[in-house]
C-alpha positions as CSV (number, residue, x, y, z in Angstrom):
1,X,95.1,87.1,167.5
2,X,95.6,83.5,167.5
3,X,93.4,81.2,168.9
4,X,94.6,81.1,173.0
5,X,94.6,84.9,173.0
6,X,98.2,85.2,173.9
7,X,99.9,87.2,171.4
8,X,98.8,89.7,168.4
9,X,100.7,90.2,165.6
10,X,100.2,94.1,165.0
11,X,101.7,94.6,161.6
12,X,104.4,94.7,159.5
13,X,107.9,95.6,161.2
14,X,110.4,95.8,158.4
15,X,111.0,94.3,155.0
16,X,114.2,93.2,153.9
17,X,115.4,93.4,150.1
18,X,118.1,92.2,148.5
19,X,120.1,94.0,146.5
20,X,123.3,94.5,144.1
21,X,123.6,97.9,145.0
22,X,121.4,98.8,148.5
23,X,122.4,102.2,148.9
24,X,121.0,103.2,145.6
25,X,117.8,101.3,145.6
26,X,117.2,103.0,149.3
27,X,117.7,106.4,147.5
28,X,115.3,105.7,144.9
29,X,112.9,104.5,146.9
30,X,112.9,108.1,148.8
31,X,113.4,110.4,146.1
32,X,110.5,108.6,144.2
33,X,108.3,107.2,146.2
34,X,109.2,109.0,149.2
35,X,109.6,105.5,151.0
36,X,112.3,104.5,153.7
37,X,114.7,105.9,156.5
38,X,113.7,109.4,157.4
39,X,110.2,109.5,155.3
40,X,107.0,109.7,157.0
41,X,103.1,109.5,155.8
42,X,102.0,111.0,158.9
43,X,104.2,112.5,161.6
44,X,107.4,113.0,162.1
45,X,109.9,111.0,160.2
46,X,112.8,109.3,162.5
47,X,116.2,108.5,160.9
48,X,116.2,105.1,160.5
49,X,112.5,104.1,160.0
50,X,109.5,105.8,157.8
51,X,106.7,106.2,159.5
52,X,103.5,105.5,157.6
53,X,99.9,106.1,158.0
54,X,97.6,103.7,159.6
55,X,95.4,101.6,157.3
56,X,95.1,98.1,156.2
57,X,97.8,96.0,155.2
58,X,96.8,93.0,152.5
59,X,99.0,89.9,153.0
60,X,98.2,87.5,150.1
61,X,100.6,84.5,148.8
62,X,100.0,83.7,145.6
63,X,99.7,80.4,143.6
64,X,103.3,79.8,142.1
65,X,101.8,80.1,138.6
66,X,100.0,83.1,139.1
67,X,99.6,85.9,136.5
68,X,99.1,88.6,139.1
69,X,102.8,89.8,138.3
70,X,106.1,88.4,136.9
71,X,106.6,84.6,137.0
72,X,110.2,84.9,137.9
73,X,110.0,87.3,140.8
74,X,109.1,85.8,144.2
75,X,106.9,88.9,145.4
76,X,105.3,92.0,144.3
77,X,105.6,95.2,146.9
78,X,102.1,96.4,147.5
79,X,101.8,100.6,148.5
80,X,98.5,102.1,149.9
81,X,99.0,106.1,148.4
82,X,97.1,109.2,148.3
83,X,96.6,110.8,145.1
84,X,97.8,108.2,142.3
85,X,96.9,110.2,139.3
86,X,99.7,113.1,140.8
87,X,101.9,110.1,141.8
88,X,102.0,108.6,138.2
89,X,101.9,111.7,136.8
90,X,105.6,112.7,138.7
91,X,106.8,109.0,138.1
92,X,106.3,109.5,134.2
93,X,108.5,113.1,134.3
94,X,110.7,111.5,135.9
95,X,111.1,108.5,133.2
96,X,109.7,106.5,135.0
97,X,107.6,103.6,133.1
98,X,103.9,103.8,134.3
99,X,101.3,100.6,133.6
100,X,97.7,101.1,134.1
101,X,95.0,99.2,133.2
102,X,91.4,100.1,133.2
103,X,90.8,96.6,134.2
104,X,92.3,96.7,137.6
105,X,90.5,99.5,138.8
106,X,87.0,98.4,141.1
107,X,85.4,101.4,142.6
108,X,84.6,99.0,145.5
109,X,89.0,98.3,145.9
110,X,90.0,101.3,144.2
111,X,92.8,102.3,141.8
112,X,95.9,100.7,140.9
113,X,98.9,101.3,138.8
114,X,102.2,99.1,138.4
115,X,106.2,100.3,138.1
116,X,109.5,98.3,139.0
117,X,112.5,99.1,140.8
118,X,115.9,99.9,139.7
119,X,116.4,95.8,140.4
120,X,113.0,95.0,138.2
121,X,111.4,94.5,141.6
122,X,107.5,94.6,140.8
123,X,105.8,97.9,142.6
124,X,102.2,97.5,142.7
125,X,100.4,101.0,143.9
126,X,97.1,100.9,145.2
127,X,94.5,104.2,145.9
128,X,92.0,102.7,147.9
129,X,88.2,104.6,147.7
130,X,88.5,107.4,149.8
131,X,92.1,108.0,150.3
């Protein structure tokens, strides 16, 4: 809430992505990931939105010359998931380059892994403790 109390910003609403080919990025993103149009976390999923579950939403910019992910892309997607090691697992038998590394896993944050997109968009996927 900002400072006069008059509004609250209650979440994300949408994000946008650029692409050379839209309709087959939006069908990978479903098939693997099971993200987009018509999926849902929790509930039932309407056709044009995906419904996810509730939980906190970490909105960081980063320092231009950061070495949290690629130099030359301008963000890094950030997913909140349930069972990561059956995730990565069904990402890998499906060709699907996996990096882990034991030095991103906190127990306190939880555990992380990192692919790309069929546009080498980064994909950062995060199992918080207790999910």
């Amino acid at each position: 809430m900002n400072g006069d109390g008059n509004f609250t910003v209650l979440g994300i609403g949408g994000l946008f992505i650029r692409s050379p080919d839209p309709d087959a990025l939006a069908q990978w993103y479903r098939e693997m990931l099971g993200v987009g149009a018509g999926c849902a976390a929790e509930g039932e999923p309407t056709e044009w939105s995906w419904r996810v579950a509730a939980g906190d939403v970490v909105f960081q910019p980063f320092r231009q010359n950061s070495d949290y992910f690629a130099a030359d892309k301008a963000f890094m997607l950030n997913f909140r998931v349930r069972g990561i090691a059956g995730l990565i697992s069904a990402l890998e038998a499906r060709g699907i380059p996996v990096e882990q590394r034991d030095d991103w896993n906190d127990p306190q944050v939880g555990r992380f892994a990192r692919i790309h997109d069929p546009d080498g968009n980064p994909i950062e996927l995060w199992e918080p403790p207790g999910a």
